[in-house]
VMD Tcl script that draws the C-alpha trace (Angstrom):
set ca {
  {86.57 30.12 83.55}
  {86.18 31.61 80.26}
  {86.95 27.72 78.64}
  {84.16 25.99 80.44}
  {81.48 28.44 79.78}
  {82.94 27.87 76.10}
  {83.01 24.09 76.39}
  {79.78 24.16 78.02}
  {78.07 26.57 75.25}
  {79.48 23.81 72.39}
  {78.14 20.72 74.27}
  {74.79 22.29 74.14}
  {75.42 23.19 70.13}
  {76.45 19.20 69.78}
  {73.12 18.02 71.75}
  {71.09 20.34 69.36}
  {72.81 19.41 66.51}
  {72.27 15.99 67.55}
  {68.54 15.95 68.14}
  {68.33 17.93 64.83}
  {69.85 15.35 63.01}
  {68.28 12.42 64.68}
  {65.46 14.07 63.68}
  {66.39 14.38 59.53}
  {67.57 10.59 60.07}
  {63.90 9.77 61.51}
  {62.29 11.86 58.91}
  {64.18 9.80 56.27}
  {63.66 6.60 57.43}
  {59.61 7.24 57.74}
  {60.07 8.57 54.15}
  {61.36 5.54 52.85}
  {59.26 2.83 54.69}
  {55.85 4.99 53.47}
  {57.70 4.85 49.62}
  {58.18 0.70 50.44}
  {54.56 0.51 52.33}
  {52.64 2.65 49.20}
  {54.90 0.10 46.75}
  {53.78 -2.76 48.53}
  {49.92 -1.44 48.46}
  {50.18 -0.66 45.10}
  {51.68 -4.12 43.96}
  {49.08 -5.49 46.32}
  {45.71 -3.67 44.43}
  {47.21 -4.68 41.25}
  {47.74 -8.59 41.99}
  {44.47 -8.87 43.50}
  {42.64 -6.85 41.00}
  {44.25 -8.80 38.16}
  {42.95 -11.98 40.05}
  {39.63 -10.71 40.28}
  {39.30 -9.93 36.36}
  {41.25 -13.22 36.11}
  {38.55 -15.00 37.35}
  {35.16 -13.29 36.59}
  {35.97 -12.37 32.62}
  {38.79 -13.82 31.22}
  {38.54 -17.16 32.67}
  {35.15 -17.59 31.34}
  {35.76 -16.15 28.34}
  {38.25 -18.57 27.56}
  {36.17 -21.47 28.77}
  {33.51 -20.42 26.44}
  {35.61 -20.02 23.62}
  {37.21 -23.16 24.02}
  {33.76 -24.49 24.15}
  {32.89 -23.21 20.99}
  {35.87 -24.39 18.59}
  {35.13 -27.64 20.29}
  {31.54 -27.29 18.85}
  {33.22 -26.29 15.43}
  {35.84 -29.01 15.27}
  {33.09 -31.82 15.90}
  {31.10 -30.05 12.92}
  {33.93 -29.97 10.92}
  {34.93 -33.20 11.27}
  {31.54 -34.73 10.20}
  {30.96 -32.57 7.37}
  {34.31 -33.57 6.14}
  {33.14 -37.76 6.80}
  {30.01 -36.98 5.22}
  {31.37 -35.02 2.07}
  {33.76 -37.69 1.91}
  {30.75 -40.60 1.91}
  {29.48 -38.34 -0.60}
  {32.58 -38.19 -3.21}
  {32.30 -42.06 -2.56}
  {28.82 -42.79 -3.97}
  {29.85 -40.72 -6.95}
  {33.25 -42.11 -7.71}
  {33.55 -44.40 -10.83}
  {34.42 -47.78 -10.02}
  {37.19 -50.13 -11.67}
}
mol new
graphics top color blue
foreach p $ca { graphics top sphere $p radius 0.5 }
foreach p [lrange $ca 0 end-1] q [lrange $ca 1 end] { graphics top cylinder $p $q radius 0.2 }
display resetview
């Protein structure tokens, strides 16, 4: 008698201990998938905010400078014709 009211009072230990550690197993699990989900909302914000700058600053920033040293080169390129023209006229001839 005195073994089964033993075996009995450790079977009931074992389903506690169980449940507890079911429990620390559940806990750790949620733990990591809200770690993963934050990472993943993080990595999220920052792609789409880099996007966003992407496209309303830097993209047409870059346009405009672009546009600009286009400007320059064309100016460039005929002061250099007409300076050259000029050295022409005053060359000596042969």
């Amino acid at each position: 008698m005195d073994y089964e009211i033993k075996i009995k009072e450790l079977t009931e230990r074992i389903e506690v201990l169980e449940r507890a550690e079911n429990k620390r197993v559940l806990k750790r699990k949620v733990k990591i998938y809200s770690k993963i989900g934050i990472a993943l909302i993080v990595a999220i914000i920052l792609i789409s905010s880099y996007i966003y700058v992407n496209q309303k600053y830097i993209k047409p920033y870059k346009e405009k400078i672009d546009y600009i040293n286009e400007k320059i080169e064309i100016i460039e390129d005929y002061t250099n014709n007409k300076f050259e023209d000029f050295k022409d006229l005053f060359k000596k001839k042969d």
